[in-house]
C-alpha positions, 0 to 999 in steps of 0.5 A: 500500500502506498502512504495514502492508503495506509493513512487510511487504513489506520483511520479506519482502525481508529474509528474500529478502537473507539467504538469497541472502547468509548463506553471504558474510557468513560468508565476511567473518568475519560471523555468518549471522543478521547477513544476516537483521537488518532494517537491521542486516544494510545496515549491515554489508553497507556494512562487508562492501564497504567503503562508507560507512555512510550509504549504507543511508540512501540505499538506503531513499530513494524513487527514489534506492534506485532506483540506490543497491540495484543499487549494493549488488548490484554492490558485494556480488559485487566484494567477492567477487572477481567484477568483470567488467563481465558480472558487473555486468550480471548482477547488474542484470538478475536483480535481485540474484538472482545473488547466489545464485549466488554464495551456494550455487554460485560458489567465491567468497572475500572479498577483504578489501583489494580496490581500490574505485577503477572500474578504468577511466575509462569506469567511473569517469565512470559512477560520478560520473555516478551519484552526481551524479544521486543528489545531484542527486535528493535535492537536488531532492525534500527541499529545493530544485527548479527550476520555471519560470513557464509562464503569466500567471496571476500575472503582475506578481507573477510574470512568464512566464519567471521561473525559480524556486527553489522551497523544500521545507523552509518547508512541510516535505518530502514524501516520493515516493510514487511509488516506481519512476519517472526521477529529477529529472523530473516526468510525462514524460521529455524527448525520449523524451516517455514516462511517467516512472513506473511507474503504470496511470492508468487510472481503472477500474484504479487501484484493482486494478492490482498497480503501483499498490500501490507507491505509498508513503502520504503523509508530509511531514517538519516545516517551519518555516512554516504555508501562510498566506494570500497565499502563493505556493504550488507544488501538484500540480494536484487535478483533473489528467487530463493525460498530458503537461502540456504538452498539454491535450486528451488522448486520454482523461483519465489518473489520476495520483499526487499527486505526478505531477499537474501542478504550478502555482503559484498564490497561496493566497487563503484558508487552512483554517478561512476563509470565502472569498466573491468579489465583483465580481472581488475576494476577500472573507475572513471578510467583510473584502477580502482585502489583498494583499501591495506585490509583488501586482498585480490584473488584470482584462479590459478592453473599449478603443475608440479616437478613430480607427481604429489599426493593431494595432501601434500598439495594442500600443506604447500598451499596452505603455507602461502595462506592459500585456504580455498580449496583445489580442484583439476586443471584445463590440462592433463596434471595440473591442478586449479587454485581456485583463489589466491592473491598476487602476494602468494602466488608470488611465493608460490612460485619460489617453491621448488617442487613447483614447475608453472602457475597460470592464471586463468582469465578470459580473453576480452570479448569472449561472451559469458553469461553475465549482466546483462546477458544481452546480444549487445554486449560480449562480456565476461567477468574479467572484462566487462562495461564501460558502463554508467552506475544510475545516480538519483536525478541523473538522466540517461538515454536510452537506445535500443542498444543500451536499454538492456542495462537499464530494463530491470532497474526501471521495471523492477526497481522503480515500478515502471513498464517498459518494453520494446517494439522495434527501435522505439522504447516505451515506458509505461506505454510512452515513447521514450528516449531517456529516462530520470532515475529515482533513487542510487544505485550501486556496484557490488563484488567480492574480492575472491574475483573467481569466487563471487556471484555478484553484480557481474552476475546480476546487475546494480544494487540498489540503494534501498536494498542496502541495509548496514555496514559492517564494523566489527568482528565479534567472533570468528571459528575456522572450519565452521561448516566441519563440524563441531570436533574441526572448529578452531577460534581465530583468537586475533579476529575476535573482536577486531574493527572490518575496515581499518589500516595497519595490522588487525588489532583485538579490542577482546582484553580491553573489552573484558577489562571494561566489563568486569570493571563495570561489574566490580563497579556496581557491586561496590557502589550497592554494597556502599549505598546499603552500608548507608 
């Protein structure tokens, strides 16, 4: 739903609360038109059932208003003397309608100074445990979120196994618009291993479906920082059609929410308004090489023969004495193998070894055809030679041709919401003729570092900007052999809790961290010892 409709919508609501509860807060010693004031009539309900304030900003957060509305209901019809766990429950399960009940019905009064303690000890553990997941959730969408390192996409720059915390307010919050869905999960709810949302992903429907209009327009809250060029970003996939993301051949490709696509962390090579061009492997900005940052390490695939025949396990020792750590595979001739990545600093190493005979890298010539964005006749491009081509930049105009308009399809249909289509040499855009086009938000180009090793915009295009959710700032955690096993895992004790971006050698921050918290531990507990010597 647009803005508009969802102002309606809620009016609608407003006038539904007030009258279902005009007689109650009458009842309270209240005016009968304070039940019907859009958000006046929440905070006076907070002062009706004697619950802070700023429960009503809760009540209007995506998915947290999912716990804290039931909340309200359950609360309103306490305040009136009916606290039974049925009461409760009918609350819930009519969604708030009971109170009508009790409204037009129900002989009710006010109780004024009822206890707000849960009576019993089941009552009070759901309580924290509800307001643990509010907190948790609010943490979790508006500022900081968890996100683990599935692949080596960034590897050496960002290792498998790395745990990160990833910020939402260098970039500026963006709030859910996915309204009705499990708090602090993302696609798929574990073990249940079930949708987690509330959506029909089927692409003929997403358009028609009466779920589907609960999706929220996007905002996104300011930030402190632009997305600059040679960031690490953390983005929901453009080009998702997964069901689960952990499972890449479904059943049939699924339309998701923006953010319910899959999320990837990938490094930001070119930022809106550049030229982006790739050459032998390396990315070219505006004509000059793109530098990157003293953390970041290019890999490339290698062909490798030896001197003399070896085991694979001696292979692998060799390989791992250069840090050459993404496993190995059979060559494009009879006895060699391929390094599937490895950095120009290691294959220099590499080359000094004396059981070593050749290495090669293996990149593709310019002008031989892969299928990579924008997977069009026009354009023969693989990824190591790829563009020039423009990054869209909000109010930037391009012209469009028959020749180009391939670049630029999917960001105008799919990402802006305009129809557009070809007939001969003529493009149309929402059934006009058109010969340019003004984009409407950033957009951005996003690899991995492993250059070999990456599904990325090659692949699928431009990012856009109200795909891009945080930035990552720091390691918390970091297990090698995650994906082995419990008996193979291994800490990277100089990872943990160590900054993303930086220059110099990696520090931990872990010592300084301990010290900081038991500090404050020993703090308090002398501070209370002292306040109760008094």
């Amino acid at each position: 739903m647009s803005w508009t409709q969802w102002f309606i919508f809620l009016l609608i609501l407003q006038i539904i609360h007030g009258l279902g509860t005009w007689k109650l807060y009458v009842k309270a010693g209240r005016k009968a038109w304070e039940a019907y004031a859009p958000v006046y009539n929440a905070v006076i309900l907070m002062k009706i059932v004697s619950r802070p304030w700023w429960w009503v900003i809760l009540m209007f957060l995506p998915i947290v208003n999912l716990i804290m509305i039931p909340a309200a209901w359950v609360e309103t019809a306490r305040a009136f003397g009916k606290d039974k766990k049925l009461d409760a429950l009918l609350c819930i399960v009519t969604l708030g309608f009971y109170l009508y009940y009790l409204n037009y019905v129900a002989d009710v009064n006010y109780a004024e100074d009822r206890k707000l303690t849960p009576k019993t000890s089941s009552g009070e553990w759901i309580t924290s445990i509800l307001f643990a997941i509010v907190a948790a959730t609010i943490v979790h969408t508006y500022f900081f979120q968890p996100f683990v390192i599935p692949s080596s996409s960034l590897e050496k720059s960002l290792l498998v196994g790395d745990f990160l915390i990833v910020s939402k307010l260098h970039y500026g919050p963006r709030t859910p618009m996915t309204t009705v869905g499990a708090p602090m999960v993302h696609d798929t709810i574990p073990v249940l291993k079930k949708k987690s949302y509330l959506f029909n992903d089927n692409f003929e429907k997403r358009n028609t479906s009466w779920i589907n209009k609960l999706q929220l327009p996007y905002f996104r809250l300011p930030g402190f920082e632009n997305i600059e060029r040679n960031d690490i970003i953390v983005f929901n996939q453009p080009a998702d059609t997964l069901l689960d993301m952990n499972k890449f051949k479904p059943d049939r490709n699924y339309y998701k929410p923006i953010d319910k696509k899959t999320n990837l962390v990938k490094r930001c090579v070119g930022v809106a308004g550049d030229t982006l061009e790739i050459r032998n492997g390396y990315v070219f900005i505006n004509g000059v090489q793109n530098k990157l940052p003293p953390r970041s390490h290019l890999q490339f695939s290698y062909d490798i023969t030896f001197k003399r025949n070896l085991q694979p396990a001696r292979i692998y020792d060799i390989l791992k004495k250069y840090d050459i750590t993404d496993g190995l595979g059979y060559g494009s001739t009879e006895g060699s193998f391929r390094i599937p990545a490895a950095t120009d600093q290691a294959i220099a190493k590499l080359k000094a070894h004396p059981e070593v005979a050749t290495i090669a890298p293996i990149k593709r010539a310019a002008g031989e055809k892969e299928d990579v964005f924008p997977r069009d006749a026009n354009y023969n491009w693989n990824v190591d030679h790829f563009g020039p081509m423009y990054i869209p930049k909000a109010g930037a105009t391009v012209n469009l041709s028959t020749e180009n308009v391939a670049l630029y399809r999917r960001a105008i249909s799919e990402y802006e919401g305009h129809k557009i289509i070809t007939r001969g040499n003529q493009i149309f855009i929402d059934d006009q003729p058109a010969t340019s086009y003004t984009f409407q938000q950033d957009y951005y180009w996003a690899m991995g570092d492993n250059r070999h090793n990456s599904i990325d915009s090659r692949y699928w295009g431009f990012v856009p900007y109200d795909h891009v959710f945080g930035k990552p700032v720091f390691i918390w955690m970091s297990i090698d052999g995650i994906n082995d096993g419990i008996k193979n895992w291994s800490f990277r004790w100089d990872r943990i809790f160590t900054t993303v971006s930086g220059s110099g050698t990696r520090s931990s921050y872990l010592i300084p961290f301990l010290v900081l918290i038991f500090g404050i531990t020993f703090f308090n507990k002398w501070r209370k010892k002292k306040k109760a010597a008094k």
